[in-house]
N, C-alpha and C positions, 0 to 999 in steps of 0.2 A: 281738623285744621288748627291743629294746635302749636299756639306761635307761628303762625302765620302771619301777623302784621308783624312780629319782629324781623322775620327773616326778610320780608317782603323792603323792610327799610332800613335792613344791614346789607342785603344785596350791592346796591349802588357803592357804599363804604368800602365791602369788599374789593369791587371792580375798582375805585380807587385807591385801593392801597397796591393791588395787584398791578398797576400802572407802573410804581414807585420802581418796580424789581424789574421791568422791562428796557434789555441794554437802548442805547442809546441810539435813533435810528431805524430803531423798528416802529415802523408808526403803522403800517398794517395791525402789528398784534395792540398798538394800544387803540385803535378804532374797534378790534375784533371786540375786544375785550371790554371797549363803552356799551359798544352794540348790546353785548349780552345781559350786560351789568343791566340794563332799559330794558329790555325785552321778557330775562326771567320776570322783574316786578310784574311786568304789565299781563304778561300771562299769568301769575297768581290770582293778580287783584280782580282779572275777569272770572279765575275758578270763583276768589269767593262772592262777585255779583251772581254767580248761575246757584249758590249754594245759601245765599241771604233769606235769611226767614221773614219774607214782607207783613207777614200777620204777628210777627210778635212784637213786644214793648223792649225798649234798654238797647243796652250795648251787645254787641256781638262778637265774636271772634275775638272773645278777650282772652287778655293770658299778665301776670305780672311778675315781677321780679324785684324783689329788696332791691333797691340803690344804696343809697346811703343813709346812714342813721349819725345819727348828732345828738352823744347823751347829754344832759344837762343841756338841752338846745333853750330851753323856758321854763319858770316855775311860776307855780300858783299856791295858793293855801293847804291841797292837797300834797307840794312836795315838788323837786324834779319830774321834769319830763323829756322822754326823747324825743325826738321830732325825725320820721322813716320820710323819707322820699321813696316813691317805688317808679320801676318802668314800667307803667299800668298801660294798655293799650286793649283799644277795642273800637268799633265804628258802630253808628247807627246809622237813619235813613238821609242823615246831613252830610256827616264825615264821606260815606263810602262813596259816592258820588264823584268827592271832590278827591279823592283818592285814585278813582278810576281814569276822572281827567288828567292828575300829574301823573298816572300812568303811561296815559295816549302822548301827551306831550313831549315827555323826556325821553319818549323812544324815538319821536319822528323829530325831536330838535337835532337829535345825534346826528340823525341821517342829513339834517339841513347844517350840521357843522363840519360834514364830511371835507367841503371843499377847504375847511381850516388847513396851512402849512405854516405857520408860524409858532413855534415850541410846542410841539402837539401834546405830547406827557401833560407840559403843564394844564394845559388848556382844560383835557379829559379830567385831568384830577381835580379841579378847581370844579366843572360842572357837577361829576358824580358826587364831589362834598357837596355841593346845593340841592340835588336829587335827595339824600339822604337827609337833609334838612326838610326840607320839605313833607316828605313822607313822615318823619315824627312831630311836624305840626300837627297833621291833619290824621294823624293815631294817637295821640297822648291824651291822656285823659288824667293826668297828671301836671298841675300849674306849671310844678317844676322843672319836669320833662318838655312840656310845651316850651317854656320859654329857653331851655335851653335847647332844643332844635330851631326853634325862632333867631335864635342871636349865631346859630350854626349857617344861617343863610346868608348872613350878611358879611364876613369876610370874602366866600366865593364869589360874590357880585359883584364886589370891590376889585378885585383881581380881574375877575373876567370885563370888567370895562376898561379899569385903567393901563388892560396890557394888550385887548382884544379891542376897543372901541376904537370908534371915528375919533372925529376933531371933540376938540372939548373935554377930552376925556379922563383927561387926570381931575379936573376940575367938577365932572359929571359924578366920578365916583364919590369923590368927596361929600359930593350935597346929600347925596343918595345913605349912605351912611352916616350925616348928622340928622339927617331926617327922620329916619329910620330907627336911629338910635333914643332920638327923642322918644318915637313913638313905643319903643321898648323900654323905658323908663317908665310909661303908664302906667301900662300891662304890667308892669313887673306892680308896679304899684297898689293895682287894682288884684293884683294877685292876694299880694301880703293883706289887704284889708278881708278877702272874701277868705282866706285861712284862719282869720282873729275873729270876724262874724260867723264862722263854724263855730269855732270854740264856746266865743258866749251865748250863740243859742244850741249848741249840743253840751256835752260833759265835759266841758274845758279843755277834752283832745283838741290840739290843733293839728290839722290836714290840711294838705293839700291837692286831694283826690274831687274832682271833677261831681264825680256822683255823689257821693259823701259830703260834700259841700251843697250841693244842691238839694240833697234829700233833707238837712240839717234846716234849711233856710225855709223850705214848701212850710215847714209847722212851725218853726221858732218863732213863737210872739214878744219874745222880749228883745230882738234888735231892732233899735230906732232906725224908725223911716229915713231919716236925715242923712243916717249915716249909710245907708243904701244909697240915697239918689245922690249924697257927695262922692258917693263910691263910683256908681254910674257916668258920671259924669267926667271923672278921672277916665275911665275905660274909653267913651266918646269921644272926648278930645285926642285920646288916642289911638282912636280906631279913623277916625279924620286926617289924620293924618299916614296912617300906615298905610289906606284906600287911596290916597292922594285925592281925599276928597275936596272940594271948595272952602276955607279959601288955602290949605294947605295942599295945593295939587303940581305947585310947582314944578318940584324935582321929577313926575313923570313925564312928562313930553322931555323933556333933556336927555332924561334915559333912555325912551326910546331911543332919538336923535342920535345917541353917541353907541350906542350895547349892536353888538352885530347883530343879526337879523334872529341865529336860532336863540340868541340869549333872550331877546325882544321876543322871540314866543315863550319863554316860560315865564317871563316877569309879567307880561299882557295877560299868558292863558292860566299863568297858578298863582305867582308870588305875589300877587294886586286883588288876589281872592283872597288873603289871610285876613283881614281887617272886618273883612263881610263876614265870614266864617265865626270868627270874635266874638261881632256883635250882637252873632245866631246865638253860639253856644253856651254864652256869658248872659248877655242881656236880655233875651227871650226863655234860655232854659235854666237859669239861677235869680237872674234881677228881674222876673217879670214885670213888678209892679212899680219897676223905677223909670223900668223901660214907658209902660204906660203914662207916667206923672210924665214923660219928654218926650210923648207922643208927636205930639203937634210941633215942636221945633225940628224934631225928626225929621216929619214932614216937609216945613219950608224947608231946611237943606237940600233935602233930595230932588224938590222940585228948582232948586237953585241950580245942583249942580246939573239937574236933567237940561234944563235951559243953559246956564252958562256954557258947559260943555259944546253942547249942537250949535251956540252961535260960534263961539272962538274957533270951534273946526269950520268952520263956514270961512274963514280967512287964513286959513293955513295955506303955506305954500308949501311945503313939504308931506308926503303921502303920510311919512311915520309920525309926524306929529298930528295929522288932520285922526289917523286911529290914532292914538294918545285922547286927544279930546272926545273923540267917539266913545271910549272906553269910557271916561267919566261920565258922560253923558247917560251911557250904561247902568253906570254904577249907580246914578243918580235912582233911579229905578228901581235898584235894589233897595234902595233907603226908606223909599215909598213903601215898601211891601212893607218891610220891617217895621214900619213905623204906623201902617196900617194891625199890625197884630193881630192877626186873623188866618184862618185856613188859606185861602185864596191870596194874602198877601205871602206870607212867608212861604208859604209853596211857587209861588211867584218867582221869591228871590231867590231860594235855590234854582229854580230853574234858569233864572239869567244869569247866576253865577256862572253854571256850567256851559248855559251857551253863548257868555261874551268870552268864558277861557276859551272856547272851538274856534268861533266867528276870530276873532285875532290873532288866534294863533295859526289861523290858516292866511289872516290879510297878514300878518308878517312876513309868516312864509313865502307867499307869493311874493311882497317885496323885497324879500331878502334874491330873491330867483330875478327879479327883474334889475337891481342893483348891482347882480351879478352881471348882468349882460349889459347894461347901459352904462353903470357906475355914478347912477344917479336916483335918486326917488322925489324929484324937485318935479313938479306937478307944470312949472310952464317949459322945464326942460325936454318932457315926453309929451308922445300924438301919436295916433294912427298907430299902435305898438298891434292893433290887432289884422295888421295887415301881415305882419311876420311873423306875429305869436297868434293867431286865434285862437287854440285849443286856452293858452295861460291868462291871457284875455278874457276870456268866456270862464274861467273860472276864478278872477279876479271878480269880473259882475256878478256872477253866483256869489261870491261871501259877504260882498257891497250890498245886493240886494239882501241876504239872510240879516244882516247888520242892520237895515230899517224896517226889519220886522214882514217881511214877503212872506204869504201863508204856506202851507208845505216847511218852513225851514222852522227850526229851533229857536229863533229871533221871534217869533210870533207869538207864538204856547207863552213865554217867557213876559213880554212883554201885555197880552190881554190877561192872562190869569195877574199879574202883578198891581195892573190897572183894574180889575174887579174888586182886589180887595181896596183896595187906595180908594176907590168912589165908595165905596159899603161906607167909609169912616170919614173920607177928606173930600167931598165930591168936589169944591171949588178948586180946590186946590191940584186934588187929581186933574180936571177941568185943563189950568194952565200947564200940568206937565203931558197932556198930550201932545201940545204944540213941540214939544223937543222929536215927535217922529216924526211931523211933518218936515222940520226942520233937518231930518236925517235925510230924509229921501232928498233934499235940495241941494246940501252939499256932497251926497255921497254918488249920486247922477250928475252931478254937475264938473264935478272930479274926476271921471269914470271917463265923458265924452272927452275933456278936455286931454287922458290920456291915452286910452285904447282905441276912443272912435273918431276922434274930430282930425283933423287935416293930417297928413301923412306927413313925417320928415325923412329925409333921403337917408340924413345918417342913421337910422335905427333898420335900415332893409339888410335882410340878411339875416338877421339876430336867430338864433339858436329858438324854437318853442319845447314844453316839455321833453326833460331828459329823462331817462328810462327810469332812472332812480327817484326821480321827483313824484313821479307817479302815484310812490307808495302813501307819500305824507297828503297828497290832494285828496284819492280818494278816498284815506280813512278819515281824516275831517269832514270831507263832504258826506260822507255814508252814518257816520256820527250825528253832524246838522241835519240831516233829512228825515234820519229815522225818528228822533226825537219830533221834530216837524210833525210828521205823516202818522206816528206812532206813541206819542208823549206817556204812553205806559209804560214805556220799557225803563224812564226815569220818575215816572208819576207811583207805580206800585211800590218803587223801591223809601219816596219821601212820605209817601201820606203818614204811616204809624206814627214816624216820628214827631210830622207837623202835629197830629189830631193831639198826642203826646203835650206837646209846647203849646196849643191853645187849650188843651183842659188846665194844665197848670197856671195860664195867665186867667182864668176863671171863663171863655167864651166858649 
């Protein structure tokens, strides 16, 4: 499998360059051609889950390649030095996960952007450049690689709202990339500091390599703690806000509200997992002990944003922003685990990474399918929809119920293993953030009746239920949530090395 993550996220690039050259008109071949672009990655990325070695340590499927060099980049008493950036790429039992999801996603967003007729070219080229961003987040193992597939996401978003979005949408893009941008100034930040912390506690090489930074740091005794947890903390405030965590969570409910529905499943199911990811790979597997000294503030956020989330959706009037709030709610969870630092917590939060990308990326989808046919997602505009839709109804409830943690479904595993570790470390505090799933089941049934089950309106009879095509993205989400549900080994074998990995080195 050699060069396997390269190709796997040059693919999508390809397919969008390949766009460029198709006359003008043919929108059959640029769908063909998105289709493929989604479908090779995601067939690789499942060869290399069936071929992951779950008993070994480190990175896998690596491969690198010189980038660029910068002689005379820095000098020290020794003399000149160059400073290599490489395209280093590799996964372990965190990355490949989250790789396998923007696999599933970007295949089944295409299929849900099919019904796109408005400058189709651009459209396709604009997402497959976000694809390919994406894909070298979550392989780079390289500061400098990462943040430049990081900042490669954020023009395609920009485009795909302010040219593809609802109302609001010039204004939506906007926020979204100062946001975003800010939160890329951290990172970039937090970068340049942990490349200068190799150096003074390795051989004055500076790097940028993910491992080599990390290996540098497990033994270096002479970098001050200070300058770790000032470090740390630069990253936090950035990862607060890349998450759209509290109280910087603004710009995602807007997004939602304005990005059309397939865009709204990669941003829900991947681009809102980079922040979490971050704070895995940065602050659990390099800053252990900084992360620990902000344990506990960790904590209150998480159980802030578990709470604020579940109430503020509780008064949403529109379906895409009540998930907007769910999703933090979510996230909130994540933070807990993380911030619990433990097997059971961080095991936790990968697994509600992966299944709040599914669980929304399927409630998008469905309301991008019912927006279609109503031309609404306004919660006292619909009623009775399952009088005409049962089958899309019934599975609208199925992702509603996965979403407050229903046993069988992926929402559960996710959310009890996250909360075992949170009580092991914060039991009060865990304590108050269970009340955020009671608090799901109230407004996510309470939403549900108001639009699938409660009193029938005349104008919605008639309405079209599942199309033949829709078919494909329902059941591979729900067949994804369930098996994790009913089977949590199939993503439990693939994280433990890694997790046991990241709490030997925080010392538990």
């Amino acid at each position: 499998m050699t060069n396997s993550l390269l190709i796997l996220t040059l693919l999508p690039l390809l397919g969008a360059l390949l766009i460029l050259f198709v006359p003008k008109g043919s929108n059959g071949a640029v769908r063909g051609i998105a289709f493929l672009a989604t479908l090779l990655p995601l067939i690789l990325a499942l060869i290399l889950w069936s071929q992951y070695d779950t008993t070994a340590t480190g990175m896998q499927f690596t491969s690198s390649f010189d980038w660029i060099h910068i002689p005379h980049a820095y000098a020290d008493q020794s003399g000149d030095h160059t400073l290599t950036v490489s395209l280093l790429m590799g996964v372990d039992g965190l990355s490949l996960p989250i790789v396998i999801l923007t696999a599933v996603i970007s295949f089944l967003a295409v299929i849900a952007s099919w019904k796109i007729e408005y400058r189709i070219k651009s459209y396709f080229f604009w997402y497959l450049l976000l694809i390919t961003g994406l894909f070298g987040v979550f392989t780079s193992l390289d500061a400098f690689a990462f943040f430049f597939f990081l900042e490669l996401t954020l023009v395609p978003v920009y485009f795909l709202i302010n040219i593809w979005g609802g109302e609001r949408r010039q204004h939506t893009a906007t926020k979204f990339v100062v946001y975003r941008a800010i939160a890329s100034i951290g990172i970039l930040i937090s970068f340049i500091g942990l490349a200068y912390m190799a150096a003074i506690g390795g051989t004055g090489e500076i790097s940028t390599n993910f491992v080599t930074i990390g290996t540098v740091l497990k033994t270096a005794a002479n970098v001050p703690l200070a300058l770790k947890y000032g470090l740390f903390m630069i990253l936090f405030i950035a990862v607060l806000i890349e998450e759209a965590f509290f109280p910087f969570h603004t710009w995602l409910p807007d997004t939602h509200a304005s990005a059309n529905p397939a865009l709204s499943m990669v941003i829900g199911g991947v681009l809102m997992k980079i922040g979490a990811y971050v704070l895995i790979r940065i602050g659990v597997g390099i800053l252990p002990d900084a992360l620990a000294h902000y344990a506990t503030l960790i904590a209150v956020l998480g159980v802030i944003n578990i709470l604020y989330g579940a109430l503020v959706a509780m008064v949403q009037k529109d379906w895409k922003r009540l998930v907007a709030f769910s999703t933090i709610s979510h996230m909130g969870i994540v933070l807990l685990g993380i911030a619990a630092h433990n097997s059971a917590g961080i095991q936790g939060a990968i697994f509600m990474i992966v299944s709040s990308g599914l669980l929304s990326g399927l409630l998008f989808f469905v309301l991008g399918a019912v927006q279609d046919r109503t031309q609404t997602t306004q919660i006292h505009e619909l009623g009775g929809l399952s009088k005409s839709m049962p089958i899309l109804s019934g599975v609208w409830l199925a992702a509603s119920l996965g979403s407050l943690g229903l046993p069988g479904m992926s929402g559960f595993i996710s959310e009890i293993t996250s909360f075992i570790g949170g009580f092991a470390i914060f039991p009060v505090l865990s304590a108050f953030g269970t009340l955020g799933l009671i608090l799901a089941a109230v407004y996510l049934l309470w939403a549900m009746q108001r639009t699938t089950f409660g009193p029938s309106r005349g104008i919605w009879q008639g309405l079209d239920d599942v199309r033949a095509i829709e078919y494909i993205p329902i059941f591979v989400f729900l067949a994804c949530i369930i098996l994790i549900g009913v089977y949590p080994a199939v993503l439990g074998d693939v994280v433990n090395q890694t997790v046991q990995t990241f709490v030997t080195r925080i010392g538990g």
